[in-house]
BASELUM-962387 format. One line per 3 residues: number of its first residue (from 1); their letters; for each residue x, y, z of C-alpha. Coordinates in steps of 0.2 Angstrom, whole numbers. Example, Ala and Ser with C-alpha at 12.3 -4.5 7.8 and 13.67 -1.06 7.14 Angstrom:
1	AS	62,-22,39 ~ 68,-5,36
***
This chain:
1	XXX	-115,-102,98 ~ -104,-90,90 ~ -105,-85,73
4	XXX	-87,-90,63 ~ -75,-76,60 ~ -73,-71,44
7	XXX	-56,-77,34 ~ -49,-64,24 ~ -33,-66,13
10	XXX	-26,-48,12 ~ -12,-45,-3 ~ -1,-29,2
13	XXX	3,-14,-11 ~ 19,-12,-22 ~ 36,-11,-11
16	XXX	25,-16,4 ~ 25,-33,15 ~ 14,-41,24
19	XXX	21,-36,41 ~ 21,-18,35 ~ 2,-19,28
22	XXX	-4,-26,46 ~ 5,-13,54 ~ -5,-3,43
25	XXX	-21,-9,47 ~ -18,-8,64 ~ -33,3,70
28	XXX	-46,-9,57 ~ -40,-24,63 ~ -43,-19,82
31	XXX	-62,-12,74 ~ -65,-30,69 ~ -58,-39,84
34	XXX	-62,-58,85 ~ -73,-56,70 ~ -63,-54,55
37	XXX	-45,-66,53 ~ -34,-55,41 ~ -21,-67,34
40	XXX	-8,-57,26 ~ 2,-64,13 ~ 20,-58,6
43	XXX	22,-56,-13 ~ 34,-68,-21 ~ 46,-54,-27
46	XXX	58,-44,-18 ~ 62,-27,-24 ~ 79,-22,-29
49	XXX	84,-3,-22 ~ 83,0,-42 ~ 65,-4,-41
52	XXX	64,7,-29 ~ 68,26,-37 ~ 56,35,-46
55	XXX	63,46,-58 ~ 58,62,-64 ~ 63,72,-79
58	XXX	72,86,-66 ~ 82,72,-56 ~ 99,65,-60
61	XXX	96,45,-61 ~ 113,42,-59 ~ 118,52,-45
64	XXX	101,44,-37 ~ 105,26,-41 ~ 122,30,-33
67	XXX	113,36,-16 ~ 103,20,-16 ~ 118,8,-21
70	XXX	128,15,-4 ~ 111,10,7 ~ 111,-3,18
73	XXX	106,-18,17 ~ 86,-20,23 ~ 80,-32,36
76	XXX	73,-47,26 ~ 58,-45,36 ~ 55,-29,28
79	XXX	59,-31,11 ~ 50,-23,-2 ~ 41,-32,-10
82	XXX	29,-35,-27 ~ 15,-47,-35 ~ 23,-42,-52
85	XXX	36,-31,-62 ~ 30,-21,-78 ~ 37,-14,-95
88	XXX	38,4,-99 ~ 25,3,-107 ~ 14,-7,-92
91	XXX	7,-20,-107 ~ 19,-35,-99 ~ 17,-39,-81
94	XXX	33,-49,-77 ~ 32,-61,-63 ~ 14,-64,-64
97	XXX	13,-81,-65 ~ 23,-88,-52 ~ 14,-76,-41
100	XXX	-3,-87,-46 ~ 7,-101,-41 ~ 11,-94,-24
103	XXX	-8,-91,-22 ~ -15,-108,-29 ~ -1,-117,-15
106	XXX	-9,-106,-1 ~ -27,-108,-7 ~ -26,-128,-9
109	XXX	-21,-127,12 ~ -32,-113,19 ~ -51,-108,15
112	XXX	-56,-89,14 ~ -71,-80,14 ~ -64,-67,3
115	XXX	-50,-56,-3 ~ -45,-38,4 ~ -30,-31,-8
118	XXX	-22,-11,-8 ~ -16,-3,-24 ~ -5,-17,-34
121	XXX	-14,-29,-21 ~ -30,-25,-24 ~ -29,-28,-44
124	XXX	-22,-43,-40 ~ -36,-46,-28 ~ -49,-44,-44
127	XXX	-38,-55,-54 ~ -37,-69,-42 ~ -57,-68,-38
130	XXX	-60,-67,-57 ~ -50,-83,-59 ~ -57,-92,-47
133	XXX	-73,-91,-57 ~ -63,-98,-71 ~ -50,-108,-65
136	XXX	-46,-118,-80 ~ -40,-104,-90 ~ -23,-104,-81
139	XXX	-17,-122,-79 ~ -5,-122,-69 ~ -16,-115,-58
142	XXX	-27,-129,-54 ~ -22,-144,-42 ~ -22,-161,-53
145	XXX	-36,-152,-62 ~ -45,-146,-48 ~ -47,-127,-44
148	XXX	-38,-126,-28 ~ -52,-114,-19 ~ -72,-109,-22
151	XXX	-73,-93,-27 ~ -73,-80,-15 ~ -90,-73,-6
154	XXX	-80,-55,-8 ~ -68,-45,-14 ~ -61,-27,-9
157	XXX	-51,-18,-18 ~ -42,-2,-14 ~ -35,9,-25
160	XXX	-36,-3,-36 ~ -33,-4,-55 ~ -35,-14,-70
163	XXX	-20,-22,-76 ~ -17,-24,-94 ~ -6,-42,-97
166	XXX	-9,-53,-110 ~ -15,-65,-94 ~ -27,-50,-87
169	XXX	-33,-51,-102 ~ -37,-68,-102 ~ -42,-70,-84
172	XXX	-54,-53,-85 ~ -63,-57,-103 ~ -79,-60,-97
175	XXX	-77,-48,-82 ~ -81,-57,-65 ~ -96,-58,-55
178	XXX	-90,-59,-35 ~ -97,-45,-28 ~ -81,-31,-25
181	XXX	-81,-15,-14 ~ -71,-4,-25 ~ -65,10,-12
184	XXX	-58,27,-24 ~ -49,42,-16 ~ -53,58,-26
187	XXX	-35,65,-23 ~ -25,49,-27 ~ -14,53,-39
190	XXX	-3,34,-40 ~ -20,25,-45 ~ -31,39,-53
193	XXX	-47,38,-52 ~ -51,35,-69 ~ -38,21,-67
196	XXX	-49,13,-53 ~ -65,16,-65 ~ -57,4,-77
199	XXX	-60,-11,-65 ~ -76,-6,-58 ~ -82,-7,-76
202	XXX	-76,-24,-77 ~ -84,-29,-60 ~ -103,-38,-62
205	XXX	-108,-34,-42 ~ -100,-18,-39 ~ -99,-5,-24
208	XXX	-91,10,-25 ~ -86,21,-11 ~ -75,36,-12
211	XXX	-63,46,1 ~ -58,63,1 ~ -40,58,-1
214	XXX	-27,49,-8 ~ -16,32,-10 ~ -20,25,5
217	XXX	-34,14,15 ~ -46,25,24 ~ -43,23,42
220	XXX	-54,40,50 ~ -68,33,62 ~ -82,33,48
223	XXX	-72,19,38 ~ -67,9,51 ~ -85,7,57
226	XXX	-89,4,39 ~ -75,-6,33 ~ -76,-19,48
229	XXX	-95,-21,47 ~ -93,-26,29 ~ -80,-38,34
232	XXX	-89,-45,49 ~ -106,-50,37 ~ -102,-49,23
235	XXX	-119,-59,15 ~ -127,-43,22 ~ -114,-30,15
238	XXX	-127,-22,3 ~ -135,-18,19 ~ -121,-9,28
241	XXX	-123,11,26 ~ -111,20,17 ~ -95,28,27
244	XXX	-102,45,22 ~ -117,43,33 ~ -107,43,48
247	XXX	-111,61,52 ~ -97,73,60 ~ -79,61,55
250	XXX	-71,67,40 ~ -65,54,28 ~ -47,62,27
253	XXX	-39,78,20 ~ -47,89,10 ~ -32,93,-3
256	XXX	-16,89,-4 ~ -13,108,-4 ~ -15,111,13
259	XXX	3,108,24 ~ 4,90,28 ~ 1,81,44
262	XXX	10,67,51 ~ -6,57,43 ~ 1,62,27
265	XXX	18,58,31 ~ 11,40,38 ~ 2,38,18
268	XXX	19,45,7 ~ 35,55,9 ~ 47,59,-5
271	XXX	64,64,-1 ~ 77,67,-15 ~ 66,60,-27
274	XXX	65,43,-18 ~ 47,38,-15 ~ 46,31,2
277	XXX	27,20,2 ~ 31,8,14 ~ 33,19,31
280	XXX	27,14,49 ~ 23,26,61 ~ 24,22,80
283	XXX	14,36,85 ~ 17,34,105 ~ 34,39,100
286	XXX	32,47,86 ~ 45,38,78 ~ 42,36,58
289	XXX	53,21,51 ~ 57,14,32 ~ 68,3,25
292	XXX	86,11,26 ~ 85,4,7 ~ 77,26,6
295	XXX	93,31,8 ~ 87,44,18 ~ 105,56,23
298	XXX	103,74,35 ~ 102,82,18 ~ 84,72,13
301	XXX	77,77,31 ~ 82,95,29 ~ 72,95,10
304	XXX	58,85,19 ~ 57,98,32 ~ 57,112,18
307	XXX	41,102,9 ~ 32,99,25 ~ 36,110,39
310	XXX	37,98,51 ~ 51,94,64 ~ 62,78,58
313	XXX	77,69,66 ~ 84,54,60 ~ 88,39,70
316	XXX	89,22,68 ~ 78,6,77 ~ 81,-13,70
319	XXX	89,-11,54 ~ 77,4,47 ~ 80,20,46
322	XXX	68,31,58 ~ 62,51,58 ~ 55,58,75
325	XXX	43,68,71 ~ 34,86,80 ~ 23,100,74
328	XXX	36,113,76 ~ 50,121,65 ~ 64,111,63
331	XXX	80,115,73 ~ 90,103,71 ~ 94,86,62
334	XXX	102,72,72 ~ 111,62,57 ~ 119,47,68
337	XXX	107,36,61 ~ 115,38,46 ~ 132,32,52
340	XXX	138,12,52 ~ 150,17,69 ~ 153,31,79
343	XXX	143,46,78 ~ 141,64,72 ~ 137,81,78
346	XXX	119,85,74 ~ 118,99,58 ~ 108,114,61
349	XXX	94,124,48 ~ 83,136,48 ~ 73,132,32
352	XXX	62,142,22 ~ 45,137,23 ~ 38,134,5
355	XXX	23,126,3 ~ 24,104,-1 ~ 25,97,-17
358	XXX	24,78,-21 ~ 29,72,-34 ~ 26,53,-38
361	XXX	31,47,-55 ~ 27,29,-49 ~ 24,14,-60
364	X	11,-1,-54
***
C-alpha cells in the first residue's frame, strides 16, 4: 500500500496570494507529484495600492501615490495580500493576531505534516510551529482550551526572518524545537542574510542551506530534486543530500550584476519606483503579468527596458497588466493595455543600454 502523501500548509510572501504562490511553485510541485499535498492558504489582509510603493529618498511619493491612485482596480483573486502590517520602526506587527485566528480556524479542520512559508510567510511559518509547541501562550488561539493542531513534524522557511512584535516575543522566548530547513540566498537583499541568521539562532533542530541568489524560492533542477525529497520523507530529511551535491546545475545567478534574465524578471522588477513581487510568467508565451494595481504605463516599460535590456510590450490578460517579453532590443512598446477603451498607436525608442539597478527599499 501506498505510503500517505505528505500535507503541507504553504503561507505565501508579502503582497502575494495563494494562487499566485502555487503558480510559483509550479515546476516543485510537478517534482513532488502525488507525494506531497501543498495547501496554499491566503493571508487575512488585502494590500491597499499604498501598501504597495516603496519609496526612496530620489522618488516623489506624491507624484507616485498619484500614479497608483489612477490604477485599476485588481481582480480579487489576485489581491495582494499580507499576514501582518508593521510600524516604521518594524517593532509593532499589526494585524497579527487575527492572522493566528485564521490559522487556528484552518488548523481545528485540516491535519498537516508541516509548514512550508516564503519571506513574510516563512516567519510566520516559524511563529506558528513555535506556538504550536506552546499553544497556551496566545489564548485566543486554542479551541475551548485545546491546541487546535499537534505540532508540526517540519518547518521550511525561505527567506525568512525573525520578526520582533511584543507577541514574537512571546511566542519565540524559549526558541522552538521542530526541526526547520532554513533556505538563505547570498544575494537577497529584502530578507538579508543576517536577517535570516536571526531565526536560525532561534531554531533548536536547524538545516541551513544557501543559493547563490536572491528573494526567491530556488527552483533550478538541484533544488527541486532536493526540495521535493525533503518534503516526500520528511522523518528521513537529515538523510537527504544537500542541493549542492547535485553536480553540474547551478543554483541560480551568480550576481545581480550581470544583465538580467527573464528568471530575474520572474523573482522582481521595479518600474518607477514601484516594486512589483507578485509576477507570473507564462513562459509558453512569454507573457509576464501583475496586478494592474503596478500602475505600469509605456513610460515604466520604456525605463524597464533601460534597466534590463530586454524586449517589453504591454498588454493586458484577465484584469492584470501583462509584458511580453524577448531577448532582443526593444523596438517598440504597445501601450493599449494601458487603455480602459479604444486603443493607441504603439510609441517607439531606442534606449540606451545602461547596465540594471534595483532598488528595493521594502519593509516585511
Amino acid at each position: 500500500m501506498a505510503a500517505a502523501a505528505t500535507r503541507v500548509l504553504v503561507l505565501h510572501g508579502y503582497s502575494q496570494n495563494a494562487n499566485i504562490f502555487s503558480k510559483r511553485l509550479g515546476a516543485l510541485r510537478k517534482q513532488c507529484g502525488k507525494n506531497v499535498d501543498f495547501f496554499f492558504l491566503d493571508a487575512p489582509h488585502i494590500l491597499q495600492p499604498v501598501d504597495l510603493v516603496g519609496l526612496s529618498s530620489n522618488s516623489n511619493p506624491q507624484a507616485t501615490l498619484e500614479a497608483l491612485d489612477s490604477a485599476a482596480e485588481p481582480d480579487p483573486a489576485l489581491a495582494p495580500r499580507a499576514w501582518w502590517k508593521v510600524n516604521e520602526d518594524r517593532t509593532v506587527a499589526y494585524g497579527l493576531e487575527e492572522t493566528f485566528q485564521l490559522l487556528r480556524d484552518v488548523l481545528k479542520t485540516q491535519k498537516f505534516n508541516g509548514v512550508f512559508g516564503f519571506s513574510q510567510g516563512a516567519a510566520l511559518a516559524a511563529m506558528l510551529s513555535a506556538l504550536l509547541e506552546r499553544p497556551h501562550v496566545l489564548p485566543s488561539f486554542l479551541v475551548d482550551g485545546q491546541p487546535p493542531h499537534p505540532p508540526f513534524n517540519f518547518c521550511v522557511a525561505v527567506s525568512g526572518f525573525r520578526l520582533r512584535d511584543p507577541l514574537a516575543d512571546t511566542i519565540f522566548a524559549d526558541g522552538y524545537s521542530t526541526p526547520t530547513l532554513h533556505v538563505i540566498g547570498k544575494t537577497d537583499v529584502i530578507v538579508v542574510e543576517e536577517r535570516s541568521r536571526l531565526l536560525v539562532g532561534i531554531s533548536t533542530q536547524p538545516r541551513v542551506e544557501e543559493h547563490e541568489g536572491g528573494h526567491f524560492v530556488p527552483s533550478k533542477g538541484n533544488w527541486r530534486k532536493f526540495l521535493a525529497d525533503y518534503l516526500r520523507d520528511p522523518a528521513s530529511s537529515d538523510l537527504v543530500p544537500s542541493p549542492s551535491s547535485f553536480a553540474g546545475v547551478p543554483s541560480g545567478p551568480n550576481s545581480g550584476a550581470a544583465t538580467p534574465s527573464v528568471d530575474d524578471l520572474e523573482r522582481i522588477i521595479i518600474l518607477d519606483n514601484i516594486p512589483v513581487l507578485d509576477i507570473n510568467l507564462d513562459r509558453n508565451s512569454g507573457i509576464l503579468s501583475y496586478p494592474s494595481v503596478s500602475c505600469c504605463t509605456s513610460r515604466d516599460l520604456h525605463e524597464a527596458h533601460r534597466r534590463t535590456r530586454l524586449k517589453l510590450s504591454l498588454g493586458s490578460a484577465s484584469g492584470r497588466k501583462a509584458v511580453r517579453l524577448e531577448d532582443s532590443k526593444v523596438l517598440s512598446v504597445d501601450s493599449d493595455g494601458c487603455q480602459s477603451k479604444g486603443s493607441r498607436p504603439a510609441n517607439f525608442w531606442k534606449a540606451p543600454v545602461r547596465r540594471p539597478q534595483f532598488l528595493i527599499p521594502r519593509k516585511m
